[in-house]
C-alpha positions in Angstrom: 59.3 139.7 59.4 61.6 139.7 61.9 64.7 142.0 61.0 67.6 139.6 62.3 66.6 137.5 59.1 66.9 140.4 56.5 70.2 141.3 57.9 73.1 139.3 56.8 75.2 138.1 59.7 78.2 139.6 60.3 81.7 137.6 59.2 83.1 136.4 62.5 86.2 137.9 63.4 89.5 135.6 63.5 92.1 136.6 65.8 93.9 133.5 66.0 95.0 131.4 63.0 93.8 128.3 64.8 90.4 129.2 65.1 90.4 129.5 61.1 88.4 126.8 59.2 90.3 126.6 56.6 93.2 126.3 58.9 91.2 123.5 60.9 90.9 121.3 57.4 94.5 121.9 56.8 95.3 120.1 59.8 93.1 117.5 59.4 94.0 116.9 55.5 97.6 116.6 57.5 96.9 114.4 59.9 95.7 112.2 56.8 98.3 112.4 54.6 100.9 111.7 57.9 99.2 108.7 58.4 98.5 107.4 54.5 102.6 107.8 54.4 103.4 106.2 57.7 100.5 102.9 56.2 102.5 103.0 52.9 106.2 103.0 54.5 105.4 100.3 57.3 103.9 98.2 53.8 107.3 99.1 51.9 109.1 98.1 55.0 107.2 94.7 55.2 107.7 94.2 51.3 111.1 94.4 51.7 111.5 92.4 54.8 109.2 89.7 54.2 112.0 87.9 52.4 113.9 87.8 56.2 110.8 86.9 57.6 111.6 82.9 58.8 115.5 84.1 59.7 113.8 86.9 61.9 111.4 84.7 63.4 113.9 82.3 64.1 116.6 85.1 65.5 113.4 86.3 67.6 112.6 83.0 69.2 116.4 82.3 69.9 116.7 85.6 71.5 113.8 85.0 73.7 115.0 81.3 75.0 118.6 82.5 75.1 118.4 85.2 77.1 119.3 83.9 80.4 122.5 81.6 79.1 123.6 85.1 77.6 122.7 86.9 81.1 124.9 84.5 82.5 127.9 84.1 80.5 127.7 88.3 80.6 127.3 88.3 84.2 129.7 85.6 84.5 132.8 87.3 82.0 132.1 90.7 84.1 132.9 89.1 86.8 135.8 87.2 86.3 137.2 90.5 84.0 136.8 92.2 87.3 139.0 89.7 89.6 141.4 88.3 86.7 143.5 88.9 84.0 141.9 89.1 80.2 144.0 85.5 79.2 142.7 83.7 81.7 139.4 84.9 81.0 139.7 83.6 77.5 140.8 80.6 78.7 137.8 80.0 80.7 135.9 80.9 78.0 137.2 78.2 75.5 137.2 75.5 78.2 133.6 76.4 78.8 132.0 73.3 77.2 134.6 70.9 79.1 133.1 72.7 82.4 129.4 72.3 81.5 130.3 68.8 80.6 132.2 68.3 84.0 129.4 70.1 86.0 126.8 67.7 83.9 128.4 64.7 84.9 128.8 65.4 88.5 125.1 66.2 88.9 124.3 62.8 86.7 126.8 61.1 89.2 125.2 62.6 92.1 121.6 61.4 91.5 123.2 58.0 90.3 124.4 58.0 94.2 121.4 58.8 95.5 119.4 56.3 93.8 122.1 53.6 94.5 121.7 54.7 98.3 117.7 53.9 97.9 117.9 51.1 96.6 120.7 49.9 98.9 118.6 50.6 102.0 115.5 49.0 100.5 117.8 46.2 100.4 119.4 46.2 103.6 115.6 47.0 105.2 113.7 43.8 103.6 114.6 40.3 103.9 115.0 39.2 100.4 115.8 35.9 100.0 117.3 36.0 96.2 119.4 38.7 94.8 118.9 37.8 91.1 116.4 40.5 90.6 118.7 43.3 91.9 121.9 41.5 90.4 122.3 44.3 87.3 121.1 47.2 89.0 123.4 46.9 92.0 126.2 45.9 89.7 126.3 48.4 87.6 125.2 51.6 90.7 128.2 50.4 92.6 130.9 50.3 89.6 129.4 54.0 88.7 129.9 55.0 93.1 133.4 53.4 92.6 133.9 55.6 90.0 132.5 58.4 91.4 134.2 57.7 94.6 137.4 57.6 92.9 140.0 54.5 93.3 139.4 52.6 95.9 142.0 52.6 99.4 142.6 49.0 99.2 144.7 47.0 96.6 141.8 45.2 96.3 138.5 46.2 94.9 135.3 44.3 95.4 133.1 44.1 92.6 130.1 41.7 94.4 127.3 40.8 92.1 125.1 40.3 95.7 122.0 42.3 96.4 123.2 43.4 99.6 126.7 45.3 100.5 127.3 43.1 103.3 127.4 40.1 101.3 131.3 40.6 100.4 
């Protein structure tokens, strides 16, 4: 028989606690535990909060689509902090819906315009040879320009209910 069988091999030396195996299965038993505890708080955490859950789904989702009105209005108060005074910045801020409303109708006004234009040089570019079709439409385009236009410079006003302009 060999002799390296008979002889019992020598315990390793250990120099460094981290080459220990019993040091090795401390860190993994750890590792284990660290995680077990982090599993259990996230499910305590849940527990706790899934009473919240719809108001924080709905808080999430509002957050996401009103992001860029808040950038805005941030960027917007910065701003106007900057170059005025805090009152009138106030000011501006409670007369914010009369604004939006304001800048809605002009826009509503201006595409109101530009399909009364359209139409009205359809109009003028055919030869139609009744205007009851257009009667309503035309009516109703111009009284909106009027009022867009604001009042009109002679004491007169023409409300026509002819297709075409040049019928008045």
């Amino acid at each position: 028989m060999p002799d390296s069988f008979l002889r019992p091999a020598s315990p390793p030396s250990y120099t460094r606690a981290g080459n220990s195996p019993y040091f090795q299965i401390a860190l993994y038993a750890g590792g284990n535990v660290l995680a077990v505890g982090i599993c259990l708080l996230l499910w305590f955490c849940w527990d706790v909060l899934s009473a919240f859950e719809e108001p924080l789904l709905w808080a999430w989702l509002c957050s996401l689509s009103l992001r860029d009105i808040k950038r805005y209005l941030v960027t917007t108060a910065r701003r106007e902090l900057r170059t005025s005074s805090f009152l009138v910045c106030i000011a501006k801020l409670v007369f914010l819906p009369v604004v939006i409303l304001w800048q809605l109708f002009e826009e509503v006004r201006d595409q109101l315009q530009a399909k009364y234009q359209e139409l009205q040089q359809k109009t003028t570019n055919s030869q139609v040879s009744s205007c009851r079709t257009f009667r309503c439409t035309f009516f109703v385009m111009r009284v909106l320009s009027m009022c867009a236009q604001g009042p009109p410079h002679n004491s007169t006003p023409c409300f026509c209910w002819a297709a075409r302009p040049h019928d008045c």
